[in-house]
C-alpha positions, 0 to 999 in steps of 0.5 A: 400447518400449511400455513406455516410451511408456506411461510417458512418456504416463502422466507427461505427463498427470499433468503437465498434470492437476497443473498444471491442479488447482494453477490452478484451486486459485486463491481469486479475488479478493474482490468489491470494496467497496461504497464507495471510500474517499478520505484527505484531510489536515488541512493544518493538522497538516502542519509548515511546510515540508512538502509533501503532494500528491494525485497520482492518487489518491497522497499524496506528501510532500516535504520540503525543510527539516532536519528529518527526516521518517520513515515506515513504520518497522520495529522488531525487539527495539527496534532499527530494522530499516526504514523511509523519511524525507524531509529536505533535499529528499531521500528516504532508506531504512533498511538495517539489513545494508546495500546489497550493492554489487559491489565496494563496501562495504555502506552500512549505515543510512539510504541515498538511492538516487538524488538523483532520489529526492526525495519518499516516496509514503504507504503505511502509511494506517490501514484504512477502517472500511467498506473492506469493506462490501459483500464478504459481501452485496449494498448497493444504491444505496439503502445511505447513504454513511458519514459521513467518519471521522478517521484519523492517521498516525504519524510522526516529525518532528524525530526525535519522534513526530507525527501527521499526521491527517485524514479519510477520506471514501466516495463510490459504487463504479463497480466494484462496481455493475459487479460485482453488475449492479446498476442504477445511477440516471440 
């Protein structure tokens, strides 16, 4: 009976220390970035009749008119494996193996989830050119903001590829003040 309950003693703390080291095993997370970076589109390069909107921070695109609009799409071997278009007021998703649906066909291709699906939130922006600035050493507030850089987005547009293009502007980071303690100037 000894036995058994140093054992189980023995088990338990081997346990508990296990999972404590796989916890604190953790990397944690990255300092933020001296700068935040905003995207701003060129209106101009949108086509006609295609909506943009800043919603929180957010870009959305809605598009009510025929002619598709895709994004984020994944190839595999040259064949379309994923992605997402608006057209007709609509949103759409790519299944190359289909929606399981029990007791149903698989619907295969290019799906609406919902017809409350109606706008596709932009995800696939370029990376910021100083989204990291400030990870590896400490910027104060002396540090000039960088000036706005150019970016596009690639895109199809009446199933041909198009660009989106715009700018992407830096301004201060709260957060990383915060982070680093640092004094902010009145």
């Amino acid at each position: 009976m000894a036995k058994m309950m140093t054992l189980t003693l023995l088990l338990a703390v081997t346990c508990v220390c296990g999972m404590a080291d796989m916890t604190w095993a953790r990397k944690p997370a990255p300092p933020p970035s001296r700068w935040n970076a905003t995207y701003q589109f060129d209106m101009s390069k949108v086509p006609a009749g295609v909506l943009l909107k800043n919603d929180k921070g957010f870009w959305t695109v809605e598009n009510p008119t025929p002619h598709p609009l895709a994004f984020n799409l994944i190839y595999s071997d040259k064949e379309l494996v994923g992605g997402a278009k608006v057209v007709n007021g609509l949103a759409f998703f790519y299944f190359p193996s289909g929606i399981p649906q029990e007791g149903k066909q698989h619907l295969k291709g290019w799906q609406n989830l919902s017809k409350e699906v109606t706008t596709w939130r932009i995800t696939d922006f370029p990376s910021a050119a100083h989204g990291f600035d400030g990870q590896d050493k400490v910027f104060t507030r002396a540090t000039p903001v960088p000036d706005p850089e150019p970016f596009t987005l690639k895109v199809l547009y009446k199933d041909r590829p198009y660009q989106l293009s715009g700018t992407i502007v830096y301004s201060y980071n709260p957060a990383y003040d915060t982070h680093h303690k640092l004094q902010v100037p009145k």
